[in-house]
N, C-alpha and C positions, 0 to 999 in steps of 0.2 A: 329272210323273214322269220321263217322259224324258229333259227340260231334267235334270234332277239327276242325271243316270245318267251324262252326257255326260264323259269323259275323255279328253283328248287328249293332255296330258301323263304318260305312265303309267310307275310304277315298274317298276325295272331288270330285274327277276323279269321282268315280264309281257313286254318286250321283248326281252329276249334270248333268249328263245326260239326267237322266231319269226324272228328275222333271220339271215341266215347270212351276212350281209356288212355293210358299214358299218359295222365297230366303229374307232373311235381314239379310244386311251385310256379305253376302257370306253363312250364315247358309242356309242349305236346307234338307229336310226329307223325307221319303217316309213308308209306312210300307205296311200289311199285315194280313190276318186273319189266324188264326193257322191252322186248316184244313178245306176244302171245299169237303160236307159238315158234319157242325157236326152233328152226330146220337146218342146216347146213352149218349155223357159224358155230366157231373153236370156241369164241368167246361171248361172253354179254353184258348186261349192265343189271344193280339193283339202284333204282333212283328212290330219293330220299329227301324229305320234307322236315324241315326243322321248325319249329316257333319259342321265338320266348327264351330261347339259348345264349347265352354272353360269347362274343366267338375267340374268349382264350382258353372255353372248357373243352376239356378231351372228350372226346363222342368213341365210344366201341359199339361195333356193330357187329351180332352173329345173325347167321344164315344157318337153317339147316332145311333140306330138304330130305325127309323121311325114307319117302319112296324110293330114292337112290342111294340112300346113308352118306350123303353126299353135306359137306359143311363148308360155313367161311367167314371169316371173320376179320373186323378191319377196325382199326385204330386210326382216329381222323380228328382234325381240328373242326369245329362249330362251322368256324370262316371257309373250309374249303365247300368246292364246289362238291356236292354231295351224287355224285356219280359213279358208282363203285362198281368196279369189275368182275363181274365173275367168270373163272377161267376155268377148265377142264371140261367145259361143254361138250365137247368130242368125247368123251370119258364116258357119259352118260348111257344108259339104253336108249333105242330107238326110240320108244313110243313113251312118252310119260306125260300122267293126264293125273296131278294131285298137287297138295298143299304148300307149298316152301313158309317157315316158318323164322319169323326175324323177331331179334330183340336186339334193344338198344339203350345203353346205359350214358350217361349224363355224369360227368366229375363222381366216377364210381357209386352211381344211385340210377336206378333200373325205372326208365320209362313200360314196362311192360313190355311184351308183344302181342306180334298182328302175323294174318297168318294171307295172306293170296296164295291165286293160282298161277302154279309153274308148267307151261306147257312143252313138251317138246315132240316133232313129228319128221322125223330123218326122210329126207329127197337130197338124192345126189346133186339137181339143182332144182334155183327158185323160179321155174317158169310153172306156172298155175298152181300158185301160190297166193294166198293172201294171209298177212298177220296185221295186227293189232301192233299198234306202235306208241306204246306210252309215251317215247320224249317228245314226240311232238301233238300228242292226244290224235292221233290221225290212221292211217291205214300204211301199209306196204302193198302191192301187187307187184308182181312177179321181183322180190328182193327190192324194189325202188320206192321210194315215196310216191303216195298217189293221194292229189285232191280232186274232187268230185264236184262233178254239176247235174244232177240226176233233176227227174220227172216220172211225177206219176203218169199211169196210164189206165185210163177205164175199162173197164170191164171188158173186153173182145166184142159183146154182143152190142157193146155203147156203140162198134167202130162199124156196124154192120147199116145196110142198105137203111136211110130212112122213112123206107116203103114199108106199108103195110106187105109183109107181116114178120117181117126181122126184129121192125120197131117195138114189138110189143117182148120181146125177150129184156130181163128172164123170167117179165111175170106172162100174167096167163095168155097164152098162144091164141092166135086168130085160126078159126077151125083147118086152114090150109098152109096153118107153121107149119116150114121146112128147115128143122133144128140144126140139123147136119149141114145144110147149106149157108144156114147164118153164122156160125161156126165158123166155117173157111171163108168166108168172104172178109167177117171181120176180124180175123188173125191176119188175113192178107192186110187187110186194112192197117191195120197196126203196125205192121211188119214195113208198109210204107211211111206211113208216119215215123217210126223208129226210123228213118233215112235220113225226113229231113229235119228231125231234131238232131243226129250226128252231124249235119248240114251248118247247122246254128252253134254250133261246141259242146251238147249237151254229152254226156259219157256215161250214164249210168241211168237205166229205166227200173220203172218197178211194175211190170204189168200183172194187175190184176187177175185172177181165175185162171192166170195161163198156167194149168197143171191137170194132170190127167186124173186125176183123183177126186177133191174137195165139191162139196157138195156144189160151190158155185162156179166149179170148174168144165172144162172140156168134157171129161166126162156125163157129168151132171145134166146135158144139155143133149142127151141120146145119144153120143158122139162113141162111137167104138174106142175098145182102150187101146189097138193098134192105129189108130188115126188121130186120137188124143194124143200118144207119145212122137209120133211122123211130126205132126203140126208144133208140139213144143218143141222142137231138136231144130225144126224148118227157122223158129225165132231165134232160136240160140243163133244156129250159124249164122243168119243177116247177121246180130248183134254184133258177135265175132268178127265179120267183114268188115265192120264199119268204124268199129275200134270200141264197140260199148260192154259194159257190164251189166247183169242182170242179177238184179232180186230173185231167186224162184219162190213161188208162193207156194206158201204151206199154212197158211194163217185161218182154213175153215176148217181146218182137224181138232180146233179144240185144244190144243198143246199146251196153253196155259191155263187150264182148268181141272189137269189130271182126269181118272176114269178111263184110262183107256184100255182097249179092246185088243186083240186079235189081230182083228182088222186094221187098225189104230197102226197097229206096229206094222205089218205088210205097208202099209201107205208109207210109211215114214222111210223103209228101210228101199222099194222101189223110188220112190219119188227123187232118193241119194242117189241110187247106183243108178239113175239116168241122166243123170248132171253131171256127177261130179266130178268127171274126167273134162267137160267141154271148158274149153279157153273162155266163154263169156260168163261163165258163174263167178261172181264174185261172193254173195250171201244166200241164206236160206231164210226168206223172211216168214219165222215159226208165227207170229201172232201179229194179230191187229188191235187196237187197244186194248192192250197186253193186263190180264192182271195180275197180279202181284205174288201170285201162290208160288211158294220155293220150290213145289213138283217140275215146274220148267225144267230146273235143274239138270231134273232127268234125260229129259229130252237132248239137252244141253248133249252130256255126255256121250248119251246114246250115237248120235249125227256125227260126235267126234271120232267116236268109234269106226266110223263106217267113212267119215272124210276128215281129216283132220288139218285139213291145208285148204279150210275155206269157214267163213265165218255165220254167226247165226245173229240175225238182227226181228227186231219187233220196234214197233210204235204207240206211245206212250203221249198222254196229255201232259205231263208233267214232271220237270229235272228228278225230281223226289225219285222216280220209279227210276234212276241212275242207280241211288244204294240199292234196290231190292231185287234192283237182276243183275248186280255187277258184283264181284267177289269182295265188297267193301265191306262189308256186316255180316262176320261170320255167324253164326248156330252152332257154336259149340256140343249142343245138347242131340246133335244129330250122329248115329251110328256109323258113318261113313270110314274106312279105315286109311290111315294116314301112309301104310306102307305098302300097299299094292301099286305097282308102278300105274296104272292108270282106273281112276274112277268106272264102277260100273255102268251101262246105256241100261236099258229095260228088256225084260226078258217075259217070256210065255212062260210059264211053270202051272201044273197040275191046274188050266182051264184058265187061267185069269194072266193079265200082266203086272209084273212086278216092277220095282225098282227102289233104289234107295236115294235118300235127299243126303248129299256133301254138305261138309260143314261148312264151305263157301258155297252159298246157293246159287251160283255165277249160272246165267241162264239168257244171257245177250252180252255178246261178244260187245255188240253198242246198242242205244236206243237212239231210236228217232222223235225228236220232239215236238207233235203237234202243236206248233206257235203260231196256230192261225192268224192272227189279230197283230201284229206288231205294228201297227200305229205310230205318228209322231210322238205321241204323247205317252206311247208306253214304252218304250226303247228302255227305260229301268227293270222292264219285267222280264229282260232278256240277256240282263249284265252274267256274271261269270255265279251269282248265288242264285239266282233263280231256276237258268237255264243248265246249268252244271251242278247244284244242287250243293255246288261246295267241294266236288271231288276233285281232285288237282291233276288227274293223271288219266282219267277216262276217255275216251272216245267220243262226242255227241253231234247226232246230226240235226241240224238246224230246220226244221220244216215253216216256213215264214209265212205261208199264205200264197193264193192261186190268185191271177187275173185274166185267167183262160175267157170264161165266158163270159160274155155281155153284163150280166146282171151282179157281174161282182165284179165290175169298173166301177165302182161308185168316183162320185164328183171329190169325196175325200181321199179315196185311196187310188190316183191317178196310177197307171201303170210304174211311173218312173219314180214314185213314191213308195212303193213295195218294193222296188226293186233298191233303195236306198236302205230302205228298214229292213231288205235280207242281209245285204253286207253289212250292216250298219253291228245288227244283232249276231250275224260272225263273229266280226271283229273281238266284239267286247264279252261273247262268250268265249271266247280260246279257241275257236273252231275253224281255224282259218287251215289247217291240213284237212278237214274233213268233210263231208257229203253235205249238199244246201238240195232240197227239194222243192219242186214248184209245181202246182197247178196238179191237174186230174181229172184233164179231160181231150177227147180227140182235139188236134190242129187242122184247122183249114188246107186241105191238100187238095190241089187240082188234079181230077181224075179219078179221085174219089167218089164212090156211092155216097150222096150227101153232102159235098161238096160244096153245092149255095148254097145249103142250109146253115154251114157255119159260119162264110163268109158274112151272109147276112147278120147270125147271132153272135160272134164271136170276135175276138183278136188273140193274136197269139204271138211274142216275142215283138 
């Protein structure tokens, strides 16, 4: 299925969007580096988008990657399949986090160039691992292809007794809130439900607050920070067991807002080195309606720094916010320097945090696209320009809408009518190697605190 999805030649429509440079004579291009990043392979690929070319003109392509003084270059007909090898990967240093920069000429006349990010991060092997995989807009986990069927999950406190007085978290406490014990009830809680969504084929959770830090986290909730980091390791490992992958949140620090602190940077740099060796991490979900400021960036880097064999995802109302965290639109005008083998993270200097913005402001490895609504009647608002925003080679995950609880069964959107408008709106985005999200809230579990109370309100799968 993939194999037949694969486009590299794409019409004029789908290209001209997305470029804002290289056109002559209506020609225009765009490409891509084969996976981000690469670990272990000798070799890889630079994939490559043509429009508007006659295919008996000569196409030459150069490659230079700064940071390595590493080059390449290829002479190729219109008509071939535009997948181009790049060899001496083994050659390279271990860690390289910067620019590769491509130009490509047309019957000796220069469409300009484009410049993405080349990543590489050496492990002997691919076992916790995860890359980004342009050919098929999708994921790798441990060197394989991997598609996803994730779910959200609410809040820990959502999952807790719905007795007075767990129910009143995380707003104001009933005078005999026991913080600490609503806490572990509803991590257990959760931790159950994570069983029987692995139960159902689900593979991927995004539990909310579950992190020892963020204001609306375990912490935040009175909860000690050696009991905070016990209780998130106790979810890892179920998840582990059961074959799932996990989001960790990181999404109330603010990260896509810049300002940050001291403190800012301790959270970011713990929050890492307590994951990022466990077999169930798969992302680090930095923001929740993410905006748009290129300071991300930093963040970006930073995390790479410290883990570089796992990905940073945020959630976004709209494909658009694809160019502005993805290395699509570069900022030239930004200081960042092209030959140090890897981008700088943010650093503490004389009382304040620093950092510098790259001139790819690449800042989500993917976004998630809040597609609440996908409706019979909207299924155009979810084709491959809306949903993908135009970009040929991205990553997007598809968030379709929830029919967890009662009151969003409506008579219109019957369960098995969402559930058609989620594949529906896959398919015709390109998204069919990658993560579909559903719902955001507890499932009816027997044995559970609360138990009939969803039974009664609820349906689930």
């Amino acid at each position: 299925l993939f194999r037949s999805l694969r486009v590299w030649v794409l019409p004029l429509a789908w290209c001209s969007a997305f470029s804002q440079d290289g056109f002559v004579n209506g020609a225009s291009w765009d490409f891509a580096v084969g996976l981000r990043p690469y670990i272990n392979e000798k070799s890889g690929a630079l994939l490559l988008s043509l429009s508007n070319v006659k295919a008996d003109e000569q196409v030459h392509v150069a490659a230079w990657l700064p940071c390595a003084q590493q080059r390449w270059s290829w002479n190729i007909s219109a008509a071939a399949e535009l997948v181009l090898s790049l060899d001496k990967l083994s050659e390279l240093p271990q860690r390289l986090n910067n620019d590769i920069v491509v130009n490509v000429s047309v019957g000796g006349v220069s469409l300009g160039e484009k410049r993405r990010r080349f990543m590489r991060a050496y492990k002997e092997d691919l076992s916790n691992t995860v890359q980004v995989d342009h050919h098929t807009r999708g994921l790798r986990v441990d060197g394989k292809p991997w598609a996803g069927w994730g779910w959200y999950m609410g809040n820990f406190g959502s999952y807790a007794s719905r007795d007075d007085p767990c129910m009143h978290y995380p707003h104001h406490p009933a005078p005999h809130y026991r913080p600490t014990e609503c806490v572990v009830e509803g991590v257990a809680n959760q931790t159950a439900a994570m069983v029987k969504m692995a139960e159902r084929g689900v593979n991927m959770i995004m539990p909310y607050g579950l992190t020892p830090f963020e204001k609306h986290g375990l912490h935040w909730a009175h909860t000690s920070s050696s009991l905070a980091k016990e209780l998130t390791l106790k979810f890892f490992d179920a998840a582990a067991a059961h074959g799932l992958k996990v989001l960790f949140d990181l999404s109330d620090m603010g990260l896509d807002s810049g300002h940050y602190t001291n403190v800012t940077l301790r959270q970011i740099n713990e929050s890492v080195m307590l994951v990022k060796d466990h077999p169930a991490l798969l992302a680090y979900y930095v923001c929740d309606d993410c905006n748009t400021y290129p300071v991300l960036a930093q963040v970006y880097n930073h995390i790479k720094q410290l883990d570089p064999f796992h990905l940073t995802v945020g959630a976004t109302f709209g494909g658009h916010d694809l160019v502005s965290h993805s290395d699509v639109r570069p900022d030239l005008s930004q200081k960042s320097d092209d030959k140090v083998p890897c981008l700088p993270g943010l650093a503490f200097v004389n009382g304040r945090v620093v950092g510098t913005t790259p001139k790819t402001p690449l800042g989500l490895d993917y976004i998630m696209v809040e597609n609440y609504n996908p409706g019979p009647g909207s299924l155009s608002r979810v084709d491959f320009g809306a949903l993908r925003s135009n970009v040929p080679f991205e990553p997007v995950v598809n968030c379709p809408g929830e029919y967890t609880l009662f009151e969003n069964i409506k008579r219109t959107k019957p369960p098995k009518v969402l559930l058609t408008n989620m594949w529906m709106s896959t398919v015709t985005a390109s998204t069919v190697s990658q993560l579909v999200f559903m719902g955001s809230q507890p499932s009816p579990m027997e044995g559970m605190p609360g138990a009939r109370w969803w039974h009664e309100k609820g349906s689930w799968m």
